[in-house]
Jmol script that loads the backbone (N, CA, C; Angstrom):
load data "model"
ATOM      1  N   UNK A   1     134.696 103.061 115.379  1.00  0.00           N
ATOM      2  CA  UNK A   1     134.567 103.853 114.167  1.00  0.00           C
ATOM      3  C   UNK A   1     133.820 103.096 113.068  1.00  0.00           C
ATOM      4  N   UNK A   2     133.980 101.757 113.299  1.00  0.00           N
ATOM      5  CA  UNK A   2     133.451 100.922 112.157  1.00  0.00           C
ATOM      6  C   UNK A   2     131.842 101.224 112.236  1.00  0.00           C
ATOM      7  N   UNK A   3     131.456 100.903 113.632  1.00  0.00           N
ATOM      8  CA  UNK A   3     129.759 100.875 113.925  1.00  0.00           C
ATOM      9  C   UNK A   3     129.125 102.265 112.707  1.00  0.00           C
ATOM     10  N   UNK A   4     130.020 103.447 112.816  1.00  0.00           N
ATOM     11  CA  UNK A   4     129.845 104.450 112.868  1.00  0.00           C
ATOM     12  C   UNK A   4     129.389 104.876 111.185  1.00  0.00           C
ATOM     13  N   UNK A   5     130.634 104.302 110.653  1.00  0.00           N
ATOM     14  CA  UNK A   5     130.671 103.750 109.357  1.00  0.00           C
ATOM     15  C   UNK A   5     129.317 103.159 108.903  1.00  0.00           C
ATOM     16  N   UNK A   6     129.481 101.811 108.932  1.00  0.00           N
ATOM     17  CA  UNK A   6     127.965 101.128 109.030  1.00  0.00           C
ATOM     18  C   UNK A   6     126.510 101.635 108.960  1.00  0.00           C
ATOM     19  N   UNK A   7     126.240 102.891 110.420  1.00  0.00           N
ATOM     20  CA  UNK A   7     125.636 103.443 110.774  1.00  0.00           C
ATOM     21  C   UNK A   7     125.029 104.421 109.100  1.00  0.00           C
ATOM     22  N   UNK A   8     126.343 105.157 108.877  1.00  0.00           N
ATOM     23  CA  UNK A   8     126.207 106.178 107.823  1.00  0.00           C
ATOM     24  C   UNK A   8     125.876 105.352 106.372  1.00  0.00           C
ATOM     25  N   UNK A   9     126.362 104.584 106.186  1.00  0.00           N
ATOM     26  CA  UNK A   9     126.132 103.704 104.865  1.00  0.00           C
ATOM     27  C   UNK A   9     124.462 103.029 104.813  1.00  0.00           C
ATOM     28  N   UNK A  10     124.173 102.633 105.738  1.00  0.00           N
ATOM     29  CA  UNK A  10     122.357 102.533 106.132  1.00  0.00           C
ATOM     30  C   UNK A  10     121.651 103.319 106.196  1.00  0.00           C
ATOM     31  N   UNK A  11     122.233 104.556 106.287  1.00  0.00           N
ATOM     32  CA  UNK A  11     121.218 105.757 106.560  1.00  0.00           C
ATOM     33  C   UNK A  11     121.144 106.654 105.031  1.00  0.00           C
ATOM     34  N   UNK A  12     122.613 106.299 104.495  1.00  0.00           N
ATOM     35  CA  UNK A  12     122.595 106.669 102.972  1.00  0.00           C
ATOM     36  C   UNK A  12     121.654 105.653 102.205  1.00  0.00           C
ATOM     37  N   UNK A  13     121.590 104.488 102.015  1.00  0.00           N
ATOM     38  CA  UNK A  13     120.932 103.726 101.657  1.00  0.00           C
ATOM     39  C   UNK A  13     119.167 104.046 101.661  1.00  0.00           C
ATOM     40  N   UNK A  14     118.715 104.416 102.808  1.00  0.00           N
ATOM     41  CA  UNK A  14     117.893 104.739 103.549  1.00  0.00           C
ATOM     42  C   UNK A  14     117.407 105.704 102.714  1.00  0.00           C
ATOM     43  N   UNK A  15     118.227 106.954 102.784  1.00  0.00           N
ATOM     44  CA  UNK A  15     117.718 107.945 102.220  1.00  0.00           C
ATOM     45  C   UNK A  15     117.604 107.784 100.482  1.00  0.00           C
ATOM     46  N   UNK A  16     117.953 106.894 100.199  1.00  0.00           N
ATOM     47  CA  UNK A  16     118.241 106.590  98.035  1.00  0.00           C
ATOM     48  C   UNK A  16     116.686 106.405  98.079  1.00  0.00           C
ATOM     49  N   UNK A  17     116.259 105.151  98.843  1.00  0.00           N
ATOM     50  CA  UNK A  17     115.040 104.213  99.100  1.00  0.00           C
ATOM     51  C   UNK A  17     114.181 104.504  99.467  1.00  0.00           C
ATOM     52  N   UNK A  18     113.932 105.492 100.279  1.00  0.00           N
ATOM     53  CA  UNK A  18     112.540 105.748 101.152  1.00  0.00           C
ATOM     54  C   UNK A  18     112.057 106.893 100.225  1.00  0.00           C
ATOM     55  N   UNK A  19     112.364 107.880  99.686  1.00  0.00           N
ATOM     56  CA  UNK A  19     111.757 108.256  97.931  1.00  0.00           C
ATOM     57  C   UNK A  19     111.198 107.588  97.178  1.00  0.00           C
ATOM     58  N   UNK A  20     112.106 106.068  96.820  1.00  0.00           N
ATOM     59  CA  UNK A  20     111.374 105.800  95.752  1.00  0.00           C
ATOM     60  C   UNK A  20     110.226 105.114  95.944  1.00  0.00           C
ATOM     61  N   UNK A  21     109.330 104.464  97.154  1.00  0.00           N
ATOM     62  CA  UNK A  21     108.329 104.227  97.378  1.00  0.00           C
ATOM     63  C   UNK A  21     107.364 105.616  96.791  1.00  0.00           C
ATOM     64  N   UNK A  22     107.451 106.613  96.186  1.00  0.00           N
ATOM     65  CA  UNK A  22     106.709 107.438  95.427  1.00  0.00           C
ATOM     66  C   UNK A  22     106.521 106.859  94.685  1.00  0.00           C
ATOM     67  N   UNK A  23     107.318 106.186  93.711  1.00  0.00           N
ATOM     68  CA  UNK A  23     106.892 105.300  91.962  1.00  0.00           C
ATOM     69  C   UNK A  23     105.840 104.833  91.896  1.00  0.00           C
ATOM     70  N   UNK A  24     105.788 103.691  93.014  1.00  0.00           N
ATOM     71  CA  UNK A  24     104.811 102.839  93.119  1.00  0.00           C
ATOM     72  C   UNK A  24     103.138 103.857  93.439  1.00  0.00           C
ATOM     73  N   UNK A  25     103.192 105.151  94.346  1.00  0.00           N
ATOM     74  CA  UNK A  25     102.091 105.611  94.351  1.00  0.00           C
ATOM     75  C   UNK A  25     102.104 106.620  93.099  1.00  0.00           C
ATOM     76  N   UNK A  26     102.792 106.498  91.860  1.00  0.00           N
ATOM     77  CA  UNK A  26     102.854 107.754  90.973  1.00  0.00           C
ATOM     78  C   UNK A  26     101.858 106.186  89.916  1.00  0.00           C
ATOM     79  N   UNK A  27     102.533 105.124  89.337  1.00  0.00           N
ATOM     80  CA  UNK A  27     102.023 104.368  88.849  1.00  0.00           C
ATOM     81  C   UNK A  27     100.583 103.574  89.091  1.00  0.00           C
ATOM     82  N   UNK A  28     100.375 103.958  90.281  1.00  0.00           N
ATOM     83  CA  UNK A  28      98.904 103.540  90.467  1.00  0.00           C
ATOM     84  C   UNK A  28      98.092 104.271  90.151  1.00  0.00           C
ATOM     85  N   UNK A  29      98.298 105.917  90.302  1.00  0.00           N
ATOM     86  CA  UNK A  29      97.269 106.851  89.953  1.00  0.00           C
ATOM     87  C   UNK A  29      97.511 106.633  88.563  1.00  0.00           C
ATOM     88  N   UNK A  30      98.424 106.572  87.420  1.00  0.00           N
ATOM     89  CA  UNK A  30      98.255 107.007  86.015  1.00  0.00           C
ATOM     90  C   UNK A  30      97.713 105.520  85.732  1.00  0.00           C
ATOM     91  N   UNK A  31      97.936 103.736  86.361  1.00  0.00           N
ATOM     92  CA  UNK A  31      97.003 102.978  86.128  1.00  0.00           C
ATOM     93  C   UNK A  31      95.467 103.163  86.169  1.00  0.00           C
ATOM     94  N   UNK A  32      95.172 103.841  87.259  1.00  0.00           N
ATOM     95  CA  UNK A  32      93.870 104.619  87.545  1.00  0.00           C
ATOM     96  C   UNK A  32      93.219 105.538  86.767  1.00  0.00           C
ATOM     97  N   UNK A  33      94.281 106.209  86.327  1.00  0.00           N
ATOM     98  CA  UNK A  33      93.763 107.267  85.650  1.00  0.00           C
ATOM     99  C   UNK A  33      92.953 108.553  86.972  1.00  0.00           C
ATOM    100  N   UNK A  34      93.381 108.479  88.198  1.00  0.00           N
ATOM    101  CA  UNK A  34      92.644 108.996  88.999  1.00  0.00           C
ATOM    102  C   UNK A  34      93.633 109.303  90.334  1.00  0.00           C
ATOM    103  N   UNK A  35      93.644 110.161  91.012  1.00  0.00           N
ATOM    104  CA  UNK A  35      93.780 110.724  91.853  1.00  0.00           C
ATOM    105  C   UNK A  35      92.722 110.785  93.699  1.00  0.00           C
ATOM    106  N   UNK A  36      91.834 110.477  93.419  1.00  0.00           N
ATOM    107  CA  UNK A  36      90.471 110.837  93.732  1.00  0.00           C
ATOM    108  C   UNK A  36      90.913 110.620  95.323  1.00  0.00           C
ATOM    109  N   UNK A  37      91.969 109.106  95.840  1.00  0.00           N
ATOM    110  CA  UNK A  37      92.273 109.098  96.437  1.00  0.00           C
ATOM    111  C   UNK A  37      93.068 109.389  97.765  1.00  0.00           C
ATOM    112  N   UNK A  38      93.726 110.408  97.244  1.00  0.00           N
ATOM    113  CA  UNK A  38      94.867 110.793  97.489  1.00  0.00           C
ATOM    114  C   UNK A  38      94.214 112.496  97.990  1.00  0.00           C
ATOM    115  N   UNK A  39      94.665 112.969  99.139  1.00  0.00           N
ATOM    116  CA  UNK A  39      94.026 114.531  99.541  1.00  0.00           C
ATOM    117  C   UNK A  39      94.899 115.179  98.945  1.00  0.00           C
ATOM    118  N   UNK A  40      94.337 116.245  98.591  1.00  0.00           N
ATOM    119  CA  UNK A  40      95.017 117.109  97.770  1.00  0.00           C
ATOM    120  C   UNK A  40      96.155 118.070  98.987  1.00  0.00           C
ATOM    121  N   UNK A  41      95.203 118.249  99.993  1.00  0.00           N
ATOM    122  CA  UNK A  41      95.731 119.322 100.881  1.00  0.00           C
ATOM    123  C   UNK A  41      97.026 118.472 101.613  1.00  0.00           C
ATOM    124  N   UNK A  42      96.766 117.251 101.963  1.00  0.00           N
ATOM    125  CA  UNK A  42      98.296 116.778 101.983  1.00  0.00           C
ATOM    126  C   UNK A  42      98.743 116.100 101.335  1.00  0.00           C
ATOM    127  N   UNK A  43      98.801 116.425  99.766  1.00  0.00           N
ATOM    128  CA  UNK A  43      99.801 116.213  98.434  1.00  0.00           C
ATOM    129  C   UNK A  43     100.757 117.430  98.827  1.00  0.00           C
ATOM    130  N   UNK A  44      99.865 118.626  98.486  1.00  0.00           N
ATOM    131  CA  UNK A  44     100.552 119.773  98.851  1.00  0.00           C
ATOM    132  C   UNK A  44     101.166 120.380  99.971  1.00  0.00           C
ATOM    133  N   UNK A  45     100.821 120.074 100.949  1.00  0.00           N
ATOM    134  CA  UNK A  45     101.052 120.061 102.158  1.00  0.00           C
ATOM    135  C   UNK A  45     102.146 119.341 102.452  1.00  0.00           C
ATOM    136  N   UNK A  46     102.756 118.155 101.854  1.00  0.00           N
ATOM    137  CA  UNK A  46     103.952 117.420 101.957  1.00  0.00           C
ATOM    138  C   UNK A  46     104.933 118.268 100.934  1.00  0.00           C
ATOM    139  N   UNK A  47     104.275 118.768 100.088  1.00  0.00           N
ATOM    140  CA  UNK A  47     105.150 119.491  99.061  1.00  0.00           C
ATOM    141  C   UNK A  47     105.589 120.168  99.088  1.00  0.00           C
ATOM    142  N   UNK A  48     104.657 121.264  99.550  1.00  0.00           N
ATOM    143  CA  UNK A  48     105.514 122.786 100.806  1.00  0.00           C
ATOM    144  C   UNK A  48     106.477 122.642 101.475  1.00  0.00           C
ATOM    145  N   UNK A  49     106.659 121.563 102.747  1.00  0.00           N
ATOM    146  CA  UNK A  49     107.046 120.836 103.762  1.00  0.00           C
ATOM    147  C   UNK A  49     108.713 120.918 103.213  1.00  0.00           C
ATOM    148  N   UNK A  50     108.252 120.258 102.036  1.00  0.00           N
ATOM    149  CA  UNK A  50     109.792 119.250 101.579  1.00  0.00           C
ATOM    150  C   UNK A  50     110.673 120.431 100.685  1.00  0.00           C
ATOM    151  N   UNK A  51     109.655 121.432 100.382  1.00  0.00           N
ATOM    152  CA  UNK A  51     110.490 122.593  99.344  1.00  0.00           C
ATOM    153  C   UNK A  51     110.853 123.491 100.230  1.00  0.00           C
ATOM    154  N   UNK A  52     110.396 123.716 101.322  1.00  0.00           N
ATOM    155  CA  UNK A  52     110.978 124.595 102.484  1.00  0.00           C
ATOM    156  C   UNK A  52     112.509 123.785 103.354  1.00  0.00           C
ATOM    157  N   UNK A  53     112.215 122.666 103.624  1.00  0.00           N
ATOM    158  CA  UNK A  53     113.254 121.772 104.081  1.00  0.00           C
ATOM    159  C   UNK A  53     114.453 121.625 102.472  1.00  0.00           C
ATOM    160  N   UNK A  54     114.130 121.956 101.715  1.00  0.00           N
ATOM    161  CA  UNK A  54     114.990 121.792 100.904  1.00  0.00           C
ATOM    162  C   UNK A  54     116.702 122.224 100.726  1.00  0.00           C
ATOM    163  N   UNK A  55     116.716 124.037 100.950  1.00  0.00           N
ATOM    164  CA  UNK A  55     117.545 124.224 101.029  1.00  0.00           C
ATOM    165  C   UNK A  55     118.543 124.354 101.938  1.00  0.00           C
ATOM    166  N   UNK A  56     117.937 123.701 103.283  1.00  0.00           N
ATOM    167  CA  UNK A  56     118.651 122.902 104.289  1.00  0.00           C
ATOM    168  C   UNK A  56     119.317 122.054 103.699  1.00  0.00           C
ATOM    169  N   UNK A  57     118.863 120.881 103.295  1.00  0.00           N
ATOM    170  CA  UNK A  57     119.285 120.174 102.311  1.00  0.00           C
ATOM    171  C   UNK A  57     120.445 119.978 101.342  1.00  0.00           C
ATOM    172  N   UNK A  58     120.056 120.924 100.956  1.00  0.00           N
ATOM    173  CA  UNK A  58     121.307 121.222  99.805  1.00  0.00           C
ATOM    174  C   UNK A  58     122.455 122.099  99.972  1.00  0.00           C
ATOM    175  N   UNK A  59     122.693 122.619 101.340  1.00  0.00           N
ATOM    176  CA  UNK A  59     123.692 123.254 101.666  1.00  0.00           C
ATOM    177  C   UNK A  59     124.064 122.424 102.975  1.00  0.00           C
ATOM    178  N   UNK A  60     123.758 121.255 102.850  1.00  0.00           N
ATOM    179  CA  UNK A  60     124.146 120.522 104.038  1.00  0.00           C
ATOM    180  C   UNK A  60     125.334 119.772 104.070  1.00  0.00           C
ATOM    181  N   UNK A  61     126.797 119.908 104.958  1.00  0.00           N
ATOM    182  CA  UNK A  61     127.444 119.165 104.587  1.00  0.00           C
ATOM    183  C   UNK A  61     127.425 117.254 104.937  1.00  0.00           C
ATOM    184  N   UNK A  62     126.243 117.471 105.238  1.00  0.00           N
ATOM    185  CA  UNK A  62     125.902 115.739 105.345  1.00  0.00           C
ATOM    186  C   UNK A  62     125.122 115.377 104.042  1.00  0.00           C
ATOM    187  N   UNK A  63     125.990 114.563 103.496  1.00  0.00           N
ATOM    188  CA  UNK A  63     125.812 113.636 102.227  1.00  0.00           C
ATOM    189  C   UNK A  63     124.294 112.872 102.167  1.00  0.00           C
ATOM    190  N   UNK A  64     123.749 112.352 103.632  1.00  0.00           N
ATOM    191  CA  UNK A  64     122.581 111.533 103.771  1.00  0.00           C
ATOM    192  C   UNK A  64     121.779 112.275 103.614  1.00  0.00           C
ATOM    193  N   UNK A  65     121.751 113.508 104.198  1.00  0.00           N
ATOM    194  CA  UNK A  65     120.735 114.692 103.899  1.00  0.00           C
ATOM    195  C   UNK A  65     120.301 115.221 102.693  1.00  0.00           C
ATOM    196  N   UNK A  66     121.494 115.897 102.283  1.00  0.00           N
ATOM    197  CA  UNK A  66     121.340 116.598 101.189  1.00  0.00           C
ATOM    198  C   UNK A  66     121.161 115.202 100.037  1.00  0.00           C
ATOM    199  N   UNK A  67     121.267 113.910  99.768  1.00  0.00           N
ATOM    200  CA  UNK A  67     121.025 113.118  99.081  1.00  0.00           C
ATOM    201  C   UNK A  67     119.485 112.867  99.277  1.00  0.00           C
ATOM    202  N   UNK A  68     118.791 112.890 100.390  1.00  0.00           N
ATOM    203  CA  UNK A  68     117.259 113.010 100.676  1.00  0.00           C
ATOM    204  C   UNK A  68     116.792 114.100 100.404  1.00  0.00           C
ATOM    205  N   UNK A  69     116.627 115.103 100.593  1.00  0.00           N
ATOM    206  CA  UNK A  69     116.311 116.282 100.216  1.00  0.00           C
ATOM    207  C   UNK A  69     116.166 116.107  98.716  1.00  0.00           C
ATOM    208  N   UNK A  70     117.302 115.612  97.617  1.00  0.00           N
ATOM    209  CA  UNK A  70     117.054 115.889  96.490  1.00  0.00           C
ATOM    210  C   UNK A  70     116.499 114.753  95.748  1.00  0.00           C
ATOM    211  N   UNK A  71     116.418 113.780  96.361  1.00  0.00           N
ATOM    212  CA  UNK A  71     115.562 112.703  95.502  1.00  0.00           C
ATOM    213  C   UNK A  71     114.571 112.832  96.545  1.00  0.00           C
ATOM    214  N   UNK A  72     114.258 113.112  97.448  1.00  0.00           N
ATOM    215  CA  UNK A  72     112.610 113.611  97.996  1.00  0.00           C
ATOM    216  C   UNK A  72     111.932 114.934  97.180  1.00  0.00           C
ATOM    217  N   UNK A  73     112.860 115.698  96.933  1.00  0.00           N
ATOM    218  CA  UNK A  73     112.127 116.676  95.871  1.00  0.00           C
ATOM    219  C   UNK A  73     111.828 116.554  94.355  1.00  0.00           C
ATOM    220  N   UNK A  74     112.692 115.539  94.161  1.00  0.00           N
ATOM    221  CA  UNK A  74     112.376 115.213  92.356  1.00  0.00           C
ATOM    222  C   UNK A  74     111.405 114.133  92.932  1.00  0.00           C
ATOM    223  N   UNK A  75     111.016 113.443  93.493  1.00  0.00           N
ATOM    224  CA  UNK A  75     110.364 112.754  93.250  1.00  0.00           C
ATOM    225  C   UNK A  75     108.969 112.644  93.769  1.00  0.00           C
ATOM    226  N   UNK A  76     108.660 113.216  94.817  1.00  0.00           N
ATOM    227  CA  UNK A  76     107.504 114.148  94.920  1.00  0.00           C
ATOM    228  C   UNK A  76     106.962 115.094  94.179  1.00  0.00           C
ATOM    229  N   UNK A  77     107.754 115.562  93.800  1.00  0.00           N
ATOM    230  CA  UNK A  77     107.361 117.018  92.679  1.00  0.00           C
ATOM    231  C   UNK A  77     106.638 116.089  91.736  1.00  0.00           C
ATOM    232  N   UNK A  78     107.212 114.883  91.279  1.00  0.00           N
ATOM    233  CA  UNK A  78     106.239 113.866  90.287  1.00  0.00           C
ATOM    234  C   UNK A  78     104.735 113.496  91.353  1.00  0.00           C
ATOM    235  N   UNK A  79     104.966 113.487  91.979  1.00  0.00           N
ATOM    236  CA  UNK A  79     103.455 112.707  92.900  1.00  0.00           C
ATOM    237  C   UNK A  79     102.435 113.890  92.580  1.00  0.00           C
ATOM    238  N   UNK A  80     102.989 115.253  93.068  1.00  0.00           N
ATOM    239  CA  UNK A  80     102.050 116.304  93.061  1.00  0.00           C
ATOM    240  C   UNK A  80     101.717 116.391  92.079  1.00  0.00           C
ATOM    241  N   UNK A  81     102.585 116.452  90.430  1.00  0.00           N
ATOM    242  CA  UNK A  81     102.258 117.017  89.277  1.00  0.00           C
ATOM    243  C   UNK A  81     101.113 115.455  88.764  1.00  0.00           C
ATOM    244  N   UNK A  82     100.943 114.016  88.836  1.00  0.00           N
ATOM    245  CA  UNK A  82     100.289 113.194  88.616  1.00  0.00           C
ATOM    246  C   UNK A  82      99.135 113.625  89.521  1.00  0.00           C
ATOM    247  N   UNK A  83      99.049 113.670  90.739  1.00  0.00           N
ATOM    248  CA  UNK A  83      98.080 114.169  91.863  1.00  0.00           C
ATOM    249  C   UNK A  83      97.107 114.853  91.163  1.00  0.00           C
ATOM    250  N   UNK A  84      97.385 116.137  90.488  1.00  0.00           N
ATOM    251  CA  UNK A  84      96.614 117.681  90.135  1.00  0.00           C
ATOM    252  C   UNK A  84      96.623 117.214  88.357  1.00  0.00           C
ATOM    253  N   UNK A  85      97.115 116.146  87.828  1.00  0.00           N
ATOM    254  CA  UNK A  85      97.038 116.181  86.758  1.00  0.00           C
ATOM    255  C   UNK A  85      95.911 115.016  86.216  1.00  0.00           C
ATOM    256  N   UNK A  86      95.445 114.387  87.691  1.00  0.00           N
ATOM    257  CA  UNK A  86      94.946 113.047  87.585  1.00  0.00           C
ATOM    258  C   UNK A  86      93.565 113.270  88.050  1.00  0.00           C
ATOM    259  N   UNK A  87      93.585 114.382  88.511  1.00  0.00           N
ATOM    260  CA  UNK A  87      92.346 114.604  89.304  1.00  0.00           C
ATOM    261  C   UNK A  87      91.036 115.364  88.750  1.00  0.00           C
ATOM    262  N   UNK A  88      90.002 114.583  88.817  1.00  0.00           N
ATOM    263  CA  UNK A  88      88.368 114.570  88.216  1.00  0.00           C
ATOM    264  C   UNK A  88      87.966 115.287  89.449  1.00  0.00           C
ATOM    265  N   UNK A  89      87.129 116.324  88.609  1.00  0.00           N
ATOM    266  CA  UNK A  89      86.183 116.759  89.165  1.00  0.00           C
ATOM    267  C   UNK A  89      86.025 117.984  90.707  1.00  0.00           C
TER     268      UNK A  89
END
end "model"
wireframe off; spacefill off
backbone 0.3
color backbone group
């Protein structure tokens, strides 16, 4: 039961963390001032993805899930809105 334990506490962890690697690509574009990099069609395309998977998510009675789901959606929703807000031309 312990492994099991363990198991779930890494995967919660997991899910806090693997979101916030967004910051780091939200702060480079507004250092940039640019977007240019970044495809638009899969900005959005991840964005769709994650707002459709969402309310899986949030009616999930797994804690790891529904804790990903909602800091994958707040915090993407920032990537897209810097993405389309950053973008020349």
């Amino acid at each position: 039961m312990k492994c099991i334990d363990f198991i779930n506490q890494v995967g919660f962890v997991a899910a806090i963390i693997l979101p916030l690697w967004n910051i780091p690509l939200i702060i480079n574009i507004v250092k940039r001032k640019s977007s240019r990099d970044i495809s638009l069609w899969w900005a959005l395309g991840v964005w769709v993805c994650i707002l459709l998977m969402a309310p899986s998510g949030f009616v999930s009675p797994d804690p790891i899930w529904r804790t990903f789901n909602i800091m994958n959606v707040i915090l993407f929703t920032f990537v897209v809105i810097f993405t389309l807000k950053y973008r020349k031309g």
